[in-house]
C-alpha positions in Angstrom: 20.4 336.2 164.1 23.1 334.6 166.3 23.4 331.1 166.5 21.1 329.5 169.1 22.7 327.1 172.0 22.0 323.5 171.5 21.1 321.9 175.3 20.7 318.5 176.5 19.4 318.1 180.2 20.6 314.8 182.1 18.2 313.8 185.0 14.4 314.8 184.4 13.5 315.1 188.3 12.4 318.2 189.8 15.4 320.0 188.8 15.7 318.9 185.1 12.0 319.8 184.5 12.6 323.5 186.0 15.6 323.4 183.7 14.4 322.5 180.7 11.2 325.1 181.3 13.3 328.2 182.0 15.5 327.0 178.8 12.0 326.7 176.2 11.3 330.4 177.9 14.9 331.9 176.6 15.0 332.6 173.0 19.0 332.1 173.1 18.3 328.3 173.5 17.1 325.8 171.5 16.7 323.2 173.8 17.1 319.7 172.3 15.9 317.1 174.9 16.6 315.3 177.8 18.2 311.8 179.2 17.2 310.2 182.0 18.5 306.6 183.4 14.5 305.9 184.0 12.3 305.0 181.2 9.1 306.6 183.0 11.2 310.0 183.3 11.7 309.6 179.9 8.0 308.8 179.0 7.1 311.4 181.3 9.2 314.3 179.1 7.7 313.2 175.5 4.0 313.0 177.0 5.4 317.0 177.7 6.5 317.6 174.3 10.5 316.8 175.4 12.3 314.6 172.7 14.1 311.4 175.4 17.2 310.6 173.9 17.3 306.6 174.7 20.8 306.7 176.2 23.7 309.3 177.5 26.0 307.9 174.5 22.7 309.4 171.8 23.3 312.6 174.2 26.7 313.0 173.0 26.7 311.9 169.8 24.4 314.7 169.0 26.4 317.1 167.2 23.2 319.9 167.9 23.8 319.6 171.4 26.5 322.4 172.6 25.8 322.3 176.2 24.7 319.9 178.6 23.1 320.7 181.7 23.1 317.5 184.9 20.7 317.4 187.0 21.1 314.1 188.4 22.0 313.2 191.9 24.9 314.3 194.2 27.3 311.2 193.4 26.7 311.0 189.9 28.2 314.7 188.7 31.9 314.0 188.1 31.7 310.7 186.1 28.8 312.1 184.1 30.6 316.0 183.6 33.9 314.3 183.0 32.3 312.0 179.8 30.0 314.8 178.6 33.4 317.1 178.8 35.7 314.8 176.8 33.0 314.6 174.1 34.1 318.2 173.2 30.6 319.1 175.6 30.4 321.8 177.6 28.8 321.5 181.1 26.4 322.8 183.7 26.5 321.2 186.6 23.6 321.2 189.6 25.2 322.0 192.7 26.4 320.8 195.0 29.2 319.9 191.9 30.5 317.3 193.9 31.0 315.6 197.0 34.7 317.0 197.8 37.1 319.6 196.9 39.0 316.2 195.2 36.0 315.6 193.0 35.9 318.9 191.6 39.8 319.7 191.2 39.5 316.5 188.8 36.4 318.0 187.1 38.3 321.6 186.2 41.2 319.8 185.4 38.9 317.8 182.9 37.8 321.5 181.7 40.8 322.5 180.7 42.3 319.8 179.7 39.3 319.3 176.5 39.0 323.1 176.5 35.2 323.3 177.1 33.1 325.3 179.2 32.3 324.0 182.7 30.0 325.6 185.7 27.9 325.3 188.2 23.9 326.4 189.1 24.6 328.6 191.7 21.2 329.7 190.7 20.6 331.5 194.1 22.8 334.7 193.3 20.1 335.6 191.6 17.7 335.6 194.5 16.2 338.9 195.1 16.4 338.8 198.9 20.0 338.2 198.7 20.8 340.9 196.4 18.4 343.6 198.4 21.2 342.0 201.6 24.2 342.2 199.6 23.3 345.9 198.6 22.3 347.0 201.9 25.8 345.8 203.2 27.8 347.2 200.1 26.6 350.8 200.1 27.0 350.8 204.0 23.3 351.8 204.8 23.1 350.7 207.9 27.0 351.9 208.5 29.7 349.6 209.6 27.7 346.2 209.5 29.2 344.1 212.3 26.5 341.0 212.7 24.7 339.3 209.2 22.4 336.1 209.7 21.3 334.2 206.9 19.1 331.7 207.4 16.3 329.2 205.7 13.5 327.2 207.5 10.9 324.5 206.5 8.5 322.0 209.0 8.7 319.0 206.3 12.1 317.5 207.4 14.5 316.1 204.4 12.7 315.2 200.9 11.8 311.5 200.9 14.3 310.7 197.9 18.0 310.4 197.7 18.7 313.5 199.5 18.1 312.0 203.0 20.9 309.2 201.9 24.9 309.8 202.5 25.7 307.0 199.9 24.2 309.9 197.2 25.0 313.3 198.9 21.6 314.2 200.5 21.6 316.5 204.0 21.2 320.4 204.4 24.5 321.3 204.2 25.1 319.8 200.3 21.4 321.0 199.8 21.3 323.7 200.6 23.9 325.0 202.5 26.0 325.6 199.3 23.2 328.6 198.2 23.4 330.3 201.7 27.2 329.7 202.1 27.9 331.2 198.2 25.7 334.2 198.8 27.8 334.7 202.0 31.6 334.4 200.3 29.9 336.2 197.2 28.5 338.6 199.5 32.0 339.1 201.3 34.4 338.7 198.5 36.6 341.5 200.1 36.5 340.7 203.4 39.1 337.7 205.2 37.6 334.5 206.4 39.7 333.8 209.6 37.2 330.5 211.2 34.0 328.7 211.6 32.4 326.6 214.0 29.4 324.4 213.2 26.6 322.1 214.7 24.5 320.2 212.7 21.1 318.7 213.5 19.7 314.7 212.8 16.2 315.4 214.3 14.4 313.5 211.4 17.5 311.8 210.0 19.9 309.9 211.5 22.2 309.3 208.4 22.5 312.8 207.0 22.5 316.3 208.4 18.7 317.3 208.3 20.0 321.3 209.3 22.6 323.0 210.6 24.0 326.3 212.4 27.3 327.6 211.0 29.0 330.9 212.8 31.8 332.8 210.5 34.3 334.9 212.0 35.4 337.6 209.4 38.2 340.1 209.8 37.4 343.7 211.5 34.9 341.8 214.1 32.3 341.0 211.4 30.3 338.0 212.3 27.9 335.8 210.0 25.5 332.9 211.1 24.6 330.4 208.1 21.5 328.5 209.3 19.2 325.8 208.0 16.3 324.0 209.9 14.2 321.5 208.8 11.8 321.0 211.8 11.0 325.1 211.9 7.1 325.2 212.5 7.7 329.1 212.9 10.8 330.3 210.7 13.1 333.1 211.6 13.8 335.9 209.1 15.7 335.3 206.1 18.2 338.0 206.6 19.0 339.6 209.9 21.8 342.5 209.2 22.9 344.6 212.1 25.5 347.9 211.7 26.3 350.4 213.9 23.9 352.6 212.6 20.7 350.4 212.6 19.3 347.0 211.2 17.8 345.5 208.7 15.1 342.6 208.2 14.0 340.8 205.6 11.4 338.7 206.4 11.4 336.2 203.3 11.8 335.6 199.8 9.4 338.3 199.2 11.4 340.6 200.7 8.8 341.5 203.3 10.9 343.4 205.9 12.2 347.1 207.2 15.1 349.2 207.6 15.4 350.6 211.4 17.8 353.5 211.9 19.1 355.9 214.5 17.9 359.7 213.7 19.1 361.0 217.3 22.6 359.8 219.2 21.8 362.5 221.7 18.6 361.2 223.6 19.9 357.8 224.7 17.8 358.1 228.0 14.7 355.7 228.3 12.1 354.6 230.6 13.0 351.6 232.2 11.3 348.6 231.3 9.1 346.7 234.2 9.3 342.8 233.9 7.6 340.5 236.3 10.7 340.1 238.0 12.5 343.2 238.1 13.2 346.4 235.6 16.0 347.4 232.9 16.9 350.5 231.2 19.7 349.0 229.2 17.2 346.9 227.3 14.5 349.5 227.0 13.2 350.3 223.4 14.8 353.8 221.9 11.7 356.2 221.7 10.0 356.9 218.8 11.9 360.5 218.2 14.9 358.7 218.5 14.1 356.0 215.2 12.9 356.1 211.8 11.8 353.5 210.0 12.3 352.7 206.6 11.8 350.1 203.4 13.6 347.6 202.1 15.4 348.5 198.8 13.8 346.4 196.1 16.7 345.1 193.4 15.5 343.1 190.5 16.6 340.0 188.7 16.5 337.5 185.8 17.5 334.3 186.5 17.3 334.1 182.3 21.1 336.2 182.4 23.0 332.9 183.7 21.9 330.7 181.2 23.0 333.5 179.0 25.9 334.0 180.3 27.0 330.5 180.0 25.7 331.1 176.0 28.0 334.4 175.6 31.1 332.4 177.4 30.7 329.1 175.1 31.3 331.5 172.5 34.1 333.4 174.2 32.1 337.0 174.7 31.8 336.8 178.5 33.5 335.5 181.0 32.0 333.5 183.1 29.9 334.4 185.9 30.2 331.3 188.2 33.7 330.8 188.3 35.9 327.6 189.6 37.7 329.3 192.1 34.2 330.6 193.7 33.4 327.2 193.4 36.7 325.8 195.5 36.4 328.1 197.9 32.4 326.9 198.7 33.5 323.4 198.5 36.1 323.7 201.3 34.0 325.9 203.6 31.2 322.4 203.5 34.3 320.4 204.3 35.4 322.6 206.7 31.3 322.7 208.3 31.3 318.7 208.4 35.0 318.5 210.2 34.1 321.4 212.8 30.7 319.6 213.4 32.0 316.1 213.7 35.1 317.0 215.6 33.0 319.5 217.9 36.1 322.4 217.0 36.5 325.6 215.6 38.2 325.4 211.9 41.0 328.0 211.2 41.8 329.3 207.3 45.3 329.6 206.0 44.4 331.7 203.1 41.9 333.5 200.9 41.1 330.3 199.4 39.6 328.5 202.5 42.5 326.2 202.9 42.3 324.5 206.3 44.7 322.3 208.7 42.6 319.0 209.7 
């Protein structure tokens, strides 16, 4: 048998505790505890069978411990990556991986520099939603797809903790705009970012973004809308795709949904539709000989394979899935959100890595 992974999870919040129960369910790892600044987070883990290492310094000391995952807030990654990483440790980080593009360059330079595996929980590629979108729009089944909206929505506003503080890294966009806008660039590897233009929200927040509406101009007239809302009280689809030959909904993370397509170009006349106010044929629905309707794809997953990726890239058999220029390119496209929103301008890229003029 191969050599098991030896993990140490920093921060036991809600994070760390999903961490450390996917890696007990993975036979690859042998998970060997978690550290946590607060005693009762600590007390909390051994009263759930977790050994609490009693400080970070016992963390790295521990020659069992191969990998360290940190789930701790926002502002805290880089110095805490950055020590575990000189230790000879290698590193999963929880996104966002930092607070800038800055921050990060200094935490792959920190990689390579001690030679050590570094990444980041972009956990969400692994969502089955998004990979039923992302194979809808790679095997053109709806044909040339010219319009995809991507969007998440909750009625709770901003979790009561530090993610509704800037001085930490809380709002929507570092939340959770990071998942929708990786899916998106992962989603659209091929195609050429050329600008954005963003608004963000502060309905239930005034010091961070509590949601936010970012539109993506793409080459070949391919638009994208990235939304969040945190004061939804009836949410919007998850995915709305539209190409020339029909569209595509997918309700939520269940993947509740359907396919709509054109089976007749010839019979474009329709009976005009009577409103209140006056009629329209341009707007009236195709009829039903016209349509056919079909389901959503279903595409399987195992959010098990990136904690064994990481494994297989420690020990130089894979390369890594979630890569630092991936990583980069997210990281600018946040900076780029927070300057269009607060400057009330469209952002322009220079290049295939996001780069941007102020």
């Amino acid at each position: 048998m191969d050599k098991k992974t030896g993990v140490a999870v920093v921060g036991y919040g809600g994070m760390g505790g999903w961490h450390t129960k996917l890696l007990k369910s993975i036979p690859e790892a042998d998970l060997k505890g978690i550290y946590d600044i607060r005693p009762d987070r600590g007390q909390a883990a051994e009263e759930a069978g977790l050994f609490s290492y009693g400080s970070f310094d016992a963390v790295l000391d521990d020659k069992e411990v191969d990998l360290i995952t940190i789930a701790t807030p926002n502002d805290t990654h880089k110095d805490i990556a950055i020590k575990a990483m000189s230790a000879g440790k290698n590193v999963v980080c929880e996104k966002p991986v930092a607070l800038g593009s800055v921050e990060l360059q200094e935490m792959i330079e920190a990689a390579d520099k001690y030679n050590v595996v570094f990444t980041v929980h972009q956990n969400r590629r692994w969502d089955e939603d998004y990979l039923v979108a992302r194979q809808l729009y790679e095997k053109n089944t709806l044909g040339k797809v010219f319009n995809i909206e991507s969007r998440v929505h909750g009625s709770r506003g901003i979790p009561g903790d530090w993610r509704n503080t800037k001085e930490h890294g809380g709002g929507m966009v570092l939340d959770w705009g990071v998942h929708l806008i990786d899916q998106i660039l992962m989603m659209l590897s091929r195609r050429k970012l050329l600008s954005l233009y963003a608004v963000l929200s502060f309905v239930t927040n005034e010091e961070v973004d509590d949601g936010f509406k970012i539109f993506l101009n793409f080459d070949d007239g391919l638009t994208c809308q990235i939304e969040v809302g945190t004061s939804n009280f009836i949410s919007l689809p998850r995915w709305y795709i539209e190409g020339e030959n029909g569209t595509a909904v997918i309700n939520d993370w269940d993947i509740n949904g359907k396919i709509v397509m054109v089976s007749d170009w010839e019979k474009r006349d329709a009976v005009p539709v009577v409103t209140a106010a006056g009629l329209t044929k341009t707007m009236a629905p195709r009829t039903n000989e016209t349509i056919k309707e079909y389901p959503l794809p279903r595409v399987h997953s195992d959010i098990k394979d990136y904690y064994r990726n990481v494994f297989n890239a420690i020990e130089g058999r894979e390369e890594i899935i979630v890569k630092h220029a991936e990583v980069m390119r997210s990281m600018r496209l946040m900076e780029a959100v927070m300057h269009s929103a607060a400057e009330n301008k469209a952002v322009r890229f220079r290049d295939s890595q996001l780069r941007w003029q102020p």
